[in-house]
C-alpha positions, 0 to 999 in steps of 0.5 A: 444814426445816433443811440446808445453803443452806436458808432459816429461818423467817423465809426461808420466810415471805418466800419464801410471801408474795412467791410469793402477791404474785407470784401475785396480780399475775399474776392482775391482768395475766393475766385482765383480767376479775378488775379488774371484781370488787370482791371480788377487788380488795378482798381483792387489795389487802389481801393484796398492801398486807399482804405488802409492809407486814409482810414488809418491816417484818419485815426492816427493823424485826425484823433479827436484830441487833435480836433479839440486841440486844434479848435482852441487854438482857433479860438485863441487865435481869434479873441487876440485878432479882435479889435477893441471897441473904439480903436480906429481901423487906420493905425495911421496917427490923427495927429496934424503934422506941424 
């Protein structure tokens, strides 16, 4: 969903994942009982521990700069690896042995 003031993809996915952190922990204070469940405290920890990990990790380590930067460097990266027109393929010498 694009528009003015809308968030990207990017936005979206953090705006979902905090909404399910948010929703797990309301669970955790809410209904006590849940804390005796092993299930649901394994698999509460897993995504609560997996959100903050790789949301945060997103936005710390895969900032857009980051991004616009690593694409330059890709595409320096490819004009030096071109090969101008007329070089031959092989670097052996076409030259006869004598």
């Amino acid at each position: 969903m694009t528009g003015p003031g809308w968030p990207n993809e990017r936005g979206w996915l953090t705006i979902g994942a905090w909404t399910l952190f948010v929703y797990i922990i309301s669970l955790v204070a809410f209904i006590p009982e849940l804390d005796k469940s092993q299930l649901f405290t394994a698999l509460a920890s897993g995504v609560a521990g997996a959100i903050l990990r790789d949301v945060y990790g997103m936005w710390t380590a895969s900032t857009k700069a980051g991004a616009e930067l690593a694409g330059k460097a890709m595409d320096v990266l490819h004009r030096q690896s071109e090969i101008p027109a007329g070089t031959p393929a092989d670097p052996v010498s076409t030259k006869e042995v004598s």
